[in-house]
N, C-alpha and C positions, 0 to 999 in steps of 0.2 A: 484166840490162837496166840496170843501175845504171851511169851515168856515161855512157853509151847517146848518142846524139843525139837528138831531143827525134821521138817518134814518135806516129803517129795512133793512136786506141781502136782503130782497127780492125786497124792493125798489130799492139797491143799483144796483142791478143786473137788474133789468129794467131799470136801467140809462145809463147802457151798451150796454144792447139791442138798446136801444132806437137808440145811437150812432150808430149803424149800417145805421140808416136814413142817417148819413150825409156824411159816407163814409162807400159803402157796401165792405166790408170783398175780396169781386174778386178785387177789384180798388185798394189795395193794390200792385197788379203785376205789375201797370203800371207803365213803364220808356222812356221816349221819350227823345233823346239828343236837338232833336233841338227846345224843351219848354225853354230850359236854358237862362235867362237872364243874363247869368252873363259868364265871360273867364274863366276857371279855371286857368289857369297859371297866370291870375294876380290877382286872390284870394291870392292866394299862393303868388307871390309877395310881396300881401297887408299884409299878416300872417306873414311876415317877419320884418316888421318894428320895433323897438325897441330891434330888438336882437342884440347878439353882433358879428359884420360884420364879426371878420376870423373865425365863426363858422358856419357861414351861409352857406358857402362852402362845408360843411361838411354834411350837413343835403340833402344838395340838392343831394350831394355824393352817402347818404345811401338813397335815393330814386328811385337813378335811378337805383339800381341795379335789383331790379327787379319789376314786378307790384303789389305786394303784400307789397313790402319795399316803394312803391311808394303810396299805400293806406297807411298806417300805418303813412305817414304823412300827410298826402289830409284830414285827418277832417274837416274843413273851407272849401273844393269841396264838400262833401257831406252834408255837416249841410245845408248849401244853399241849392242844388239839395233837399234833404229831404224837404226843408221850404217851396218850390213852389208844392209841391205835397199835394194832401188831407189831413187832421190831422185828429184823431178821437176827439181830446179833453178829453182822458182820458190820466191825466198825474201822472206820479209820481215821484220818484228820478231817473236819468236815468245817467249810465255813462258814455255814452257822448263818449264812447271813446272804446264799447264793441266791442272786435277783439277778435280772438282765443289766441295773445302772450298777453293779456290784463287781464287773468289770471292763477292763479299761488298760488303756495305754500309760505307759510310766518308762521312765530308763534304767536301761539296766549299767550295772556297774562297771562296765568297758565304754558308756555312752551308747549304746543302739537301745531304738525304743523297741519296746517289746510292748504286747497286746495280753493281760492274762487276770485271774481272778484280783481283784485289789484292794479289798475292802476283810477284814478281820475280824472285828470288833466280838464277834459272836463266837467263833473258832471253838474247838473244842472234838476231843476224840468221842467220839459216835455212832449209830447206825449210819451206813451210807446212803438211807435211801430217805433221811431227813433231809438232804442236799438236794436230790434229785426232785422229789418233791416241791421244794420250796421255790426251784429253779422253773419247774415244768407250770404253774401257776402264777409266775413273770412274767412267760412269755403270754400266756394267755391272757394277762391285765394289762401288759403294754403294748399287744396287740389290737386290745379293745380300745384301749386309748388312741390307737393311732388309725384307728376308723377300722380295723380289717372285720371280716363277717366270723362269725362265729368256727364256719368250715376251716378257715383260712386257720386260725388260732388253735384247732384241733388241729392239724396239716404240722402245723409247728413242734408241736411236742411230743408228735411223731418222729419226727425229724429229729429230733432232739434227742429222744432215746434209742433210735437208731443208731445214731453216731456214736451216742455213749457206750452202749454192748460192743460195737464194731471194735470200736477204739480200744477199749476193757481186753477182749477177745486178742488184737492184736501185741495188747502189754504181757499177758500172760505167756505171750512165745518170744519172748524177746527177753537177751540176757538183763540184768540187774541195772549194769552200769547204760546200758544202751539208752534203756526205758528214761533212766534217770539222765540221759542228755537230749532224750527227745525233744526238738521243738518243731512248730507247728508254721510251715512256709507260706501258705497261700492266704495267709493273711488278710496281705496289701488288695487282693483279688473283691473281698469283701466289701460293698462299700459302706453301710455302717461302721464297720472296723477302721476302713482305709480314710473316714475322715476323723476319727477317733484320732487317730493317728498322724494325722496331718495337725488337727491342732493341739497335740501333744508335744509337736516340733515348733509350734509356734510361743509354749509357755513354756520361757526359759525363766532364772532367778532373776535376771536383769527384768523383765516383763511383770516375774510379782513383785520387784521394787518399786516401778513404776506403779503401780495397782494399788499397794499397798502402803507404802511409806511417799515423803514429802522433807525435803530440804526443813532445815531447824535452825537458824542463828544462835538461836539459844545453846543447843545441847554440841554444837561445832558437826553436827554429822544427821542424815536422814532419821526420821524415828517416825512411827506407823501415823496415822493418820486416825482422829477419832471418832467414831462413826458411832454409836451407841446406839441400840443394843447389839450390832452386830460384829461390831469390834469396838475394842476399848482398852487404852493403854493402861498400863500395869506402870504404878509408879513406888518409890518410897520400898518401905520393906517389903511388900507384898513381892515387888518385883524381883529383889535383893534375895527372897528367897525361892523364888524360882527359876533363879539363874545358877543359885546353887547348889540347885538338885542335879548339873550338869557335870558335878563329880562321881555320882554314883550311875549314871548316866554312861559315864566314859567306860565305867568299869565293864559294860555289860557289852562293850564293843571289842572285836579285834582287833590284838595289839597295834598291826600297820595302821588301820581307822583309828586309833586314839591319836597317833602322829598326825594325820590331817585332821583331825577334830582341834588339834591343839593349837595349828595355827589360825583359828578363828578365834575373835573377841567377840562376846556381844555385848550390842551397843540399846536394845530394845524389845521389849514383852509387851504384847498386848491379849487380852482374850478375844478369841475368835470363835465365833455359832457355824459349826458346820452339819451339813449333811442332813438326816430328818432324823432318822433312829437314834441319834448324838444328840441332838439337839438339846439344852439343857447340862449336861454332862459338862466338870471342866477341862476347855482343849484350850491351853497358850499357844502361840506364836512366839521364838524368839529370834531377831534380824541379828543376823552376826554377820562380819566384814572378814577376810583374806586378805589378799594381797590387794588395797587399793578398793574402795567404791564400786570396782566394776567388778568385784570376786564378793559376792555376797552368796550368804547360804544362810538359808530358813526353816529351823526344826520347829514340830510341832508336836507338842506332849500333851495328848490324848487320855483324858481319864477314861481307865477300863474297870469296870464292877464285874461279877461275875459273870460268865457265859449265863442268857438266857435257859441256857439247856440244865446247866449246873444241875438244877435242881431235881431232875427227871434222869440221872445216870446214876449208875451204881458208886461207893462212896470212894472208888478206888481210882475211879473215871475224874469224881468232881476234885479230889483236890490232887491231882495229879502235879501242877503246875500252882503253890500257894498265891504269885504274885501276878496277878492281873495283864500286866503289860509284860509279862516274859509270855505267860501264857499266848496273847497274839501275838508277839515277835515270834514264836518257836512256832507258832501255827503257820503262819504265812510264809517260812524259811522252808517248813518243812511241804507245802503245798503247791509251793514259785519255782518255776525252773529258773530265776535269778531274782533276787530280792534285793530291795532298799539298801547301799550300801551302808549308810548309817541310822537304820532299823538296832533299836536296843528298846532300854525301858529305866524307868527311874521312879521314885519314890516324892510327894510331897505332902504334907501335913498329913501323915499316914494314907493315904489315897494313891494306887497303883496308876502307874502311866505310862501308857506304848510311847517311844521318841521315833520321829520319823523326818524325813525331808516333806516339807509343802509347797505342792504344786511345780513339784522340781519337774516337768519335761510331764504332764499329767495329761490326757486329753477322758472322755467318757462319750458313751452312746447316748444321742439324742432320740425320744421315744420318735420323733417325728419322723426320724429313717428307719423303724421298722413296719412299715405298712408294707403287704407283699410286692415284690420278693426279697426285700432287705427283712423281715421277718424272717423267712426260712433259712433264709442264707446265714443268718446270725444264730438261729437256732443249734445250726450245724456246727456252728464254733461251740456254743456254750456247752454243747455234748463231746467233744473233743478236748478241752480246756478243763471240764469237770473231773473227766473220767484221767486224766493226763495227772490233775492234784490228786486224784483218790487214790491212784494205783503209788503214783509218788510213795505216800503215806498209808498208804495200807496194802492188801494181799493182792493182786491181781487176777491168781487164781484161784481163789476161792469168789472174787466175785465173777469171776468168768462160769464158776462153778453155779453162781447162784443163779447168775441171767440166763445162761445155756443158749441155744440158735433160735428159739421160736419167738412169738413177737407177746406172747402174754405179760410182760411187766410194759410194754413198748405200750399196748392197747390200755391197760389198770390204768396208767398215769395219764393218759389223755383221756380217761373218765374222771377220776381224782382230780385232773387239773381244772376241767371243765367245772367241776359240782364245788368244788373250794374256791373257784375265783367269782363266783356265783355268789357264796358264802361272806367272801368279803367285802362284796358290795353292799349285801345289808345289814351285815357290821357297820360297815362306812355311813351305812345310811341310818341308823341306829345312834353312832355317835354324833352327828351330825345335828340330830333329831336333840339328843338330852344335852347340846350345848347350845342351845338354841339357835342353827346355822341348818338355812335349808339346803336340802341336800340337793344341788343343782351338776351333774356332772357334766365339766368342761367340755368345748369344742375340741371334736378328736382331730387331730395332728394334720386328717385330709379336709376336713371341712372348715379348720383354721386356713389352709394353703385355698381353698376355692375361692375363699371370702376374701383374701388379702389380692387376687386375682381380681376378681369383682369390683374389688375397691381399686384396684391401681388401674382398672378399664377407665370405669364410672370417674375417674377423677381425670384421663385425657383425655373425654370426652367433653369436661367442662369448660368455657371458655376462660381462658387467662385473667388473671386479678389484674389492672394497670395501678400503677402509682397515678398520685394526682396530676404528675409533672407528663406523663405517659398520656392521659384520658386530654388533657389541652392539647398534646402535638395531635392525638387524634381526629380532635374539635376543629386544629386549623385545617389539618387535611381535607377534612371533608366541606 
């Protein structure tokens, strides 16, 4: 519809419907392993290329730990798997990268925290039901993870697409500007959200100073701390030149934002391993000072390669956006009902890079709070918050057109969710298997809490240690 002539809801909504001709609503469920042209583990190989080699080790590390650690990097296994399945052709901004740790609390640029998708990397215009999908097989691997029964994780993504039609349904009656100021109050009410939240309020700049940097005699001022391989200070030219990418950087910011960006100096870079899907990729740190030691602010430039998907969209879809990190800034701007106030992108040794604040007012969901009913309850966000960034960014009615009142895409995705997250446990066990790491899946999140229970009984039960000075006063006593 894009570029379209300018058309009625009720058109747009019949352009939806109509979509159902080319992939009916039940065909969503479908998942068959041995349709796959492609290895997954030398996807994954191929995804590796350009990073940097003793990080690779590392990523492969935090995947095998479990199969939900092991999705959370597998985007390029499923972007494929998704590309050989039916499309509907309604597309919009999609992020490419929707999992349950994929959002999360941040501040918005007045200071209030806000709760909403936060994670980019993958972004890119789309079918919309590569989101829904990729989303509705999170809940169902981080609810395995966090001990729930199979019922319970079906129950979810139930849940989950309920909200999202509902939500969808509601966006399509509501004027333009409305939709696009919508935000989402019962929040706090959630408690995975509401401690997301809580320590989102508790990680200020000052907090990652302390965290992350350490007094220097040498340098007259803090400068990071050297941890190798997971941080590591950037010195000499290396650093000199990517402090410098902080002119083209400016450029990509709003005029007011260049004014506050300018009274910051920075004082220190270091490379920093984040996340699982990242991992490998290069992401700097750099500590910059304001007004005094206690006005610190901490960008973080993020290598972006192409959207996984890139390669599986039409050629008008893939280079839409040439530069990597404008690509996720315009994705996220356009997805966030309020975004990063200094969210830009910059350039270095020819290699695209999102700029962003680190850990500015940040908190994320623990999988350990979604065991029922903090599952459902969170489900019901992520269908609300999805469907809130698609309509953003894409038609509202024409997906309202395409979902319609009955529950057949509600029922397809909680078979799909089921038969894929199935899928990627013997992936996981697979890779697992050919890197010689037996494939042991971790204590789920309730049988972690039983045992640390057990153990903190079994331990006041035992009688007390005495020092030796303790077992003599004993000795006279008696």
């Amino acid at each position: 519809m894009a570029g379209a002539a300018w058309a009625t809801p009720e058109e747009r909504r019949e352009f939806g419907r109509s979509r159902r001709k080319q992939v009916h609503r039940v065909e969503l469920a479908h998942w068959n392993a041995k349709e796959r042209k492609h290895d997954p583990l030398e996807l994954l190989a191929r995804s590796m290329r350009g990073r940097l080699p003793q990080l690779v080790a590392i990523k492969y590390e935090r995947m095998m730990a479990s199969p939900f650690g092991y999705f959370r990097g597998a985007v390029p296994v499923m972007a494929a798997d998704m590309a050989q399945l039916p499309q509907t052709g309604i597309v919009s901004q999609i992020c490419g990268d929707a999992h349950v740790m994929n959002l999360g609390a941040f501040a918005s640029p007045d200071g209030r925290l806000l709760f909403d998708i936060n994670d980019f990397d993958e972004t890119t215009r789309a079918p919309f039901e590569w989101d829904t999908r990729r989303l509705a097989v999170s809940l169902v691997l981080a609810g395995r993870a966090a001990g729930d029964k199979r019922g319970v994780c079906r129950e979810a993504v139930r849940i989950f697409m309920n909200r999202y039609a509902l939500t969808i349904r509601m966006f399509s009656r509501m004027g333009v500007l409305d939709a696009a100021r919508y935000q989402v109050h019962r929040l706090q009410r959630v408690q995975p959200v509401s401690r997301a939240l809580l320590q989102a309020e508790r990680a200020t700049p000052l907090h990652t100073l302390e965290k992350l940097t350490q007094p220097s005699k040498a340098h007259g001022h803090r400068v990071f701390h050297d941890q190798p391989p997971l941080l590591v200070r950037m010195q000499g030219a290396k650093a000199r030149e990517i402090q410098a990418s902080l002119a083209l950087y400016r450029e990509s910011l709003l005029p007011e934002r260049r004014h506050f960006l300018d009274q910051y100096r920075p004082l220190d870079v270091a490379l920093k391993v984040v996340g699982t899907g990242s991992v490998g990729t290069r992401c700097y740190v750099i500590y910059m000072e304001g007004n005094g030691e206690g006005d610190p602010l901490f960008l973080q430039l993020k290598e972006e390669g192409p959207s996984a998907y890139a390669a599986y969209l039409p050629a008008a879809l893939q280079h839409a956006v040439p530069h990597n990190g404008q690509r996720v800034a315009e994705g996220q701007r356009a997805m966030q009902l309020q975004s990063d106030p200094m969210l830009g992108w910059t350039t270095i040794a020819s290699r695209d890079y999102v700029v962003r604040q680190l850990s500015d007012h940040k908190g994320s969901i623990a999988v350990a709070d979604l065991s029922a009913p903090g599952l459902h309850e969170y489900a019901e966000v992520c269908g609300e918050l999805l469907a809130r960034g698609h309509c953003r960014s894409g038609d509202s009615c024409a997906l309202n057109g395409y979902l319609g009142s009955s529950v057949k895409m509600e029922e397809a995705l909680v078979d799909f969710a089921q038969a894929y997250a199935d899928q990627t446990e013997k992936d996981w066990e697979e890779l697992c298997k050919k890197r010689g790491v037996k494939a042991v899946k971790p204590l789920t999140a309730a049988k972690k809490k039983k045992f640390e229970k057990a153990k903190k009984k079994s331990e006041q039960k035992q009688p007390p240690v005495l020092t030796v000075r303790e077992k003599v006063e004993v000795s006279e006593k008696n």
